[in-house]
C-alpha positions in Angstrom: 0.0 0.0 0.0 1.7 3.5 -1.0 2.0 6.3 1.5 -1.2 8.7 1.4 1.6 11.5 1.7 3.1 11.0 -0.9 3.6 14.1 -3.6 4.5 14.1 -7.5 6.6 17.0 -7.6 6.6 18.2 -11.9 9.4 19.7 -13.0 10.3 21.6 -16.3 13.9 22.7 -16.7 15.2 21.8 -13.5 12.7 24.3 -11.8 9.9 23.2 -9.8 6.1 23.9 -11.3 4.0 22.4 -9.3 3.1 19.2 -7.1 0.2 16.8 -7.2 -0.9 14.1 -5.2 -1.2 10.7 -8.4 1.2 10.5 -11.2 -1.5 10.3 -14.0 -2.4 13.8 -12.5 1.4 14.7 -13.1 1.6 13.7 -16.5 -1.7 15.2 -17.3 -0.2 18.5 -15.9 3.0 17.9 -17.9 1.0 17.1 -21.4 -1.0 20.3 -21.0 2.2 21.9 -20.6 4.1 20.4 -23.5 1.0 21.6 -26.1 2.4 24.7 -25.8 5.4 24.4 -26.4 5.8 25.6 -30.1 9.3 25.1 -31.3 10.8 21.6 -32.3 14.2 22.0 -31.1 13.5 24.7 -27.8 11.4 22.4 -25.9 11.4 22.0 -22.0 12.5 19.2 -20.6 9.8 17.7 -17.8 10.3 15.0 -15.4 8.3 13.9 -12.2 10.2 13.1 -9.0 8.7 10.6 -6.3 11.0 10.1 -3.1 13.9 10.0 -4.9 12.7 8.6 -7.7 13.2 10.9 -11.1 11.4 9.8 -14.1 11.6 11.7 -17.3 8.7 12.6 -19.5 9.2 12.2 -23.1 7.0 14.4 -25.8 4.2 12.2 -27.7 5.2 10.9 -30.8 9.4 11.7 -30.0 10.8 8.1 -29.2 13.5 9.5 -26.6 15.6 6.7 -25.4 18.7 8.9 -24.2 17.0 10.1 -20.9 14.2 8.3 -19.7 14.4 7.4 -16.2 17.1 8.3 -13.7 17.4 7.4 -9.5 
């Protein structure tokens, strides 16, 4: 059973944006944030920490296999 306490802490260029309490929620806050994004090659990079658990969040349709998950 996972910790009710636990946060999903979303981060976009190394700066914290905001924190949520599922991951789904996370990733729905990071794919809001990636539609705006309008240049191909001046995109933020996002990832979601958990503990100390850093997960990175690829673009849709982008198969990024350099930087997907780091601990």
């Amino acid at each position: 059973m996972k910790d009710k306490s636990c946060r999903f802490y979303v981060i976009k260029d190394n700066e914290l944006m905001a924190e949520t309490l599922t991951r789904e929620a996370a990733v729905d806050l990071i794919r809001s944030y990636q539609e705006l994004e309008t240049h191909y090659l001046l995109r933020a990079e996002f990832s979601i920490i958990e503990g100390s658990r850093q997960e990175f969040i690829a673009y849709p349709g982008k198969n990024r296999s350099a930087k997907k998950e780091r601990e």
